[in-house]
C-alpha positions in Angstrom: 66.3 167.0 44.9 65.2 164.0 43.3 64.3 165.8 39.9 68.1 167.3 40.1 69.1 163.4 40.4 67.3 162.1 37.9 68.3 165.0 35.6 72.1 163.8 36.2 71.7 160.4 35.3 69.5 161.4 32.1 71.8 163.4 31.4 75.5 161.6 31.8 77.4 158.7 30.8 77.9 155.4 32.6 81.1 155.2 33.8 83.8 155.2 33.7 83.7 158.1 31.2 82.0 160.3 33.8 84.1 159.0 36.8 84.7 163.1 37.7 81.1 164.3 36.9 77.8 164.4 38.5 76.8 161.3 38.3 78.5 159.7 40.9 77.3 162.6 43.2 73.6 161.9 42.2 74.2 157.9 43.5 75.2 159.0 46.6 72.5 161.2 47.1 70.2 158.7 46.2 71.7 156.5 48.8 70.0 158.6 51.3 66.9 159.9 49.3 65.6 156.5 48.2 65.2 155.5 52.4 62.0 158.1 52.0 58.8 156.5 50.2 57.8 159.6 49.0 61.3 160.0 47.0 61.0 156.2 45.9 57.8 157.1 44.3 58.9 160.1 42.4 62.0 158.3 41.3 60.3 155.2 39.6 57.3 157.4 38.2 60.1 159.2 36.6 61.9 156.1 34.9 64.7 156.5 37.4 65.0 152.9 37.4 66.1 152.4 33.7 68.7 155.0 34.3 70.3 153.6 37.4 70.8 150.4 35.8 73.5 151.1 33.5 75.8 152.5 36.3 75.8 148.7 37.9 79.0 147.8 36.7 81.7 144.9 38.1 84.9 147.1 39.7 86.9 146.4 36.5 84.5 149.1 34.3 83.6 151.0 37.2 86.9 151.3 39.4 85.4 153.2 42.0 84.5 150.5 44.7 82.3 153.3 46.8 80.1 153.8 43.5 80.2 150.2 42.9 78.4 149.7 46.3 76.5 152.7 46.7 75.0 151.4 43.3 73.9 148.0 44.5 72.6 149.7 47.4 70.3 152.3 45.4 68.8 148.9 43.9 68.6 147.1 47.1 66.4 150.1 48.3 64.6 149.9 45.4 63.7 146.0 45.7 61.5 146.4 48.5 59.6 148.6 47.0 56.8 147.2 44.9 56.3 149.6 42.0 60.2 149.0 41.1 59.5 145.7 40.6 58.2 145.7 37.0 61.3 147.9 35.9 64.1 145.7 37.4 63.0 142.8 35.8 62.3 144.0 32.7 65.3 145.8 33.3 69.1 144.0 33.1 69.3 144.9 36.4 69.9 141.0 37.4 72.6 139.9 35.0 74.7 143.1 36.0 74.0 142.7 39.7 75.5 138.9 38.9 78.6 140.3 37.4 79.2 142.6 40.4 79.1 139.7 42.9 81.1 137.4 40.1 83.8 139.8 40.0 83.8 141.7 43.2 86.3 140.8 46.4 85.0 143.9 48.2 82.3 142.0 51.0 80.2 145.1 51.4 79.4 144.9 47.8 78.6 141.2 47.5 77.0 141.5 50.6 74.6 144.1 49.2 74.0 142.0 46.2 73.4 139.1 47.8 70.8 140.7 50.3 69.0 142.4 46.7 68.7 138.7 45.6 67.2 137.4 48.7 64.5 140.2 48.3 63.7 140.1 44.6 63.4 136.1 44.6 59.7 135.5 46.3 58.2 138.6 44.1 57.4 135.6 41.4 59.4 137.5 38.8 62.9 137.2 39.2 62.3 133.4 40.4 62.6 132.2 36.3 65.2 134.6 35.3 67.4 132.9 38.5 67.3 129.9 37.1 67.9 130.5 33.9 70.8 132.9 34.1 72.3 130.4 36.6 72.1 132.0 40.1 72.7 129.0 42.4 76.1 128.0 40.7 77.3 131.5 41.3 76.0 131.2 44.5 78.1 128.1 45.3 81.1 129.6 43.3 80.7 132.4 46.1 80.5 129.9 48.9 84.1 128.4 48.3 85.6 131.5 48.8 87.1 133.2 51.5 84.5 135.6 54.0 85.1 137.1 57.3 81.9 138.6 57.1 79.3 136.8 59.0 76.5 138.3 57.6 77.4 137.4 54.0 77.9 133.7 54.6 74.6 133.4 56.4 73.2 135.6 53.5 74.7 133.3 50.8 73.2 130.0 52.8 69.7 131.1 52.8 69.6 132.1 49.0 71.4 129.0 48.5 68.3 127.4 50.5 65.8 129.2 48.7 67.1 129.4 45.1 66.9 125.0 45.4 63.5 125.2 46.3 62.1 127.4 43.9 64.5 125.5 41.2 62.5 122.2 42.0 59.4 124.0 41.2 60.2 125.9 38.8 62.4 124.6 36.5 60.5 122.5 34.4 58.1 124.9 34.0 61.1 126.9 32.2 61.9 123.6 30.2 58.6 123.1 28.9 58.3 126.4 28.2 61.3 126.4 26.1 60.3 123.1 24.1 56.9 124.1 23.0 58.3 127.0 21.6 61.1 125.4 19.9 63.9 127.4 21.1 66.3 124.9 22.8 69.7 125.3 24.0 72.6 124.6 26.1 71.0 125.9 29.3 72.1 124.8 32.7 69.2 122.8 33.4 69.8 120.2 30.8 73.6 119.6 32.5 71.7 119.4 35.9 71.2 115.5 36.6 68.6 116.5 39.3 66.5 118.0 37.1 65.9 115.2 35.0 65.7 112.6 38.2 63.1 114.8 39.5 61.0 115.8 36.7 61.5 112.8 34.7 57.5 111.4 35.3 56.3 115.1 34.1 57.4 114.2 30.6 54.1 111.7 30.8 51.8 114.8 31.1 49.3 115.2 28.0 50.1 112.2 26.7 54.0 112.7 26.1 53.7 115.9 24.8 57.2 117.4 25.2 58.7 113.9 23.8 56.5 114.5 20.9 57.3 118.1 20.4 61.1 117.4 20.4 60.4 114.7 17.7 58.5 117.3 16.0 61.6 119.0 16.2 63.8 116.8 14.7 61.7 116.3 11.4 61.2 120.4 10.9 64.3 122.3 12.3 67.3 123.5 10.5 68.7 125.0 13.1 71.7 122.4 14.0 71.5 123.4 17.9 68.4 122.3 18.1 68.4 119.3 16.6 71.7 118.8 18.9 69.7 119.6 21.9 66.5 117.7 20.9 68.4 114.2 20.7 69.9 115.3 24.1 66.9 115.6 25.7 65.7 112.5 24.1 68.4 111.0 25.0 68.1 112.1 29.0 64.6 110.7 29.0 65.8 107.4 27.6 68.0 106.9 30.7 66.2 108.5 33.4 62.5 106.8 32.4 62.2 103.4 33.4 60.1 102.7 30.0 62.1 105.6 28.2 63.4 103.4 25.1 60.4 101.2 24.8 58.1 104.5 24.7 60.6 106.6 22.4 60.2 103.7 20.4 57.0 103.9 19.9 56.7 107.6 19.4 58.7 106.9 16.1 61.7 108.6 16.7 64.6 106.3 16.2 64.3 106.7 12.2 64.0 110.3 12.8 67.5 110.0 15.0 69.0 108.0 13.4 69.2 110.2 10.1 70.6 112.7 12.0 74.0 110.6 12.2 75.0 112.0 9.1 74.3 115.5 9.5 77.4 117.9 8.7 77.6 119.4 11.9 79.9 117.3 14.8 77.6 119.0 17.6 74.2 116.9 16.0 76.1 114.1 14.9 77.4 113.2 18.3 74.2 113.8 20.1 72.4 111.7 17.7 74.7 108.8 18.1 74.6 108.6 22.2 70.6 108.7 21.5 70.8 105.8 18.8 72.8 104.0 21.4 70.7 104.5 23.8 67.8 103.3 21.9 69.1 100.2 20.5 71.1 98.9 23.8 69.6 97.9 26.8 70.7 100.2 30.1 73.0 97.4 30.9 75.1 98.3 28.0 74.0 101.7 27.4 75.6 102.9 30.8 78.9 104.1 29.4 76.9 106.7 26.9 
């Protein structure tokens, strides 16, 4: 039986092309197959998992609500069991599983996502990709609406909960990461004011590396979002460091800034002008930048 399931899903289109055809009969088999180990085994030694996750669609591509959820379920089976692991997160199975919840008023499917979060946040895999894609604002976003269901609200609480921890630790790890490759960008952290309140003396480590590595940045990039971003971040430690323009200052990187005023593109421009500010006025002044 599970060869004949993953056979359908090999074979067949996501929906909703194949809304009438076997697919949707294989899900809900699997529903009740993936509850045995031995089936769990078979199915992720067989790649099952990469075929799943292109059926976990929002109810607006896949109108079939009972798939939608009998989806989310197959993968909430599926995250408490180890050997999946690997293949969800290397999968797209998190950003989809997002877009269900996001656009989903059916409880029993959030719930089920919701739940699937809870279990794939303490592997140490999914924690990152959380954080990066966003998870608690969706999360709170989730919150404001309107839930009978008891379960779901205590559900969404404890993720909630957990997701703030494991953003404290974790998100300047995915900062720094980010910086010493030299591939910055709008993400949520950097519009987070927590993040730089809490993390701000952890821009002292090795001697001011990540400072100096943005500077780097500024000299040798022509990528104008970066450059953007770079003065931003310059910019945050400035404000949030009680020695941030005196030791900006010294790292050289007001000339570097300021020739950035010029640059053609508004995004860069305006980013290095709240930095120069920032670096030429005292916080007293520099409050209202």
């Amino acid at each position: 039986m599970g060869a004949w399931v993953t056979f359908q899903l090999q074979q067949k289109k996501p929906l909703p092309s194949n809304l009438s055809r076997s697919s949707p009969t294989a899900i809900s088999c699997l529903v009740t197959l993936l509850k045995e180990p031995v089936v769990k085994a078979f199915f992720v030694q067989s790649n099952g998992v990469r075929l799943l996750v292109p059926f976990i669609n929002p109810p607006f591509i896949q109108p079939s609500i009972q798939l939608v959820y009998e989806t989310c379920f197959c993968v909430w089976l599926l995250s408490y069991y180890e050997p999946a692991i690997q293949h969800l997160a290397t999968s797209k199975a998190l950003p989809r599983l997002m877009d269900v919840a996001k656009n989903s008023t059916a409880e029993k499917v959030v719930r089920i996502v919701i739940l699937t979060f809870e279990n794939m946040l303490p592997k140490g895999i999914f924690d990152s990709q959380m954080i990066e894609l966003d998870l608690s604002e969706l999360v709170r976003s989730l919150k404001l609406q309107t839930w009978s269901d008891e379960d779901l609200l205590y559900a969404l609480n404890q993720l909630e909960e957990n997701l703030n921890k494991i953003k404290d630790l974790k998100s300047f790890d995915i900062y720094k990461k980010e910086v010493l490759i030299g591939r910055l960008d709008w993400s949520p952290i950097r519009k987070d004011f927590t993040f730089w309140s809490n993390n701000i003396a952890q821009f002292e480590e090795n001697n001011f590396q990540i400072l100096r590595v943005l500077i780097t940045i500024l000299d040798t990039s022509c990528d104008p979002r970066a450059l953007a971003v770079a003065c931003f971040d310059l910019s945050q430690f400035i404000k949030h460091h009680i020695d941030g323009r005196f030791i900006v200052t010294k790292l050289n990187a007001k000339e570097r800034v300021m020739k950035l005023l010029d640059h053609k593109n508004d995004e860069v421009t305006k980013n290095a002008l709240v930095c120069t500010q920032r670096l030429l006025l005292s916080p007293k002044y520099a409050n209202f930048c």
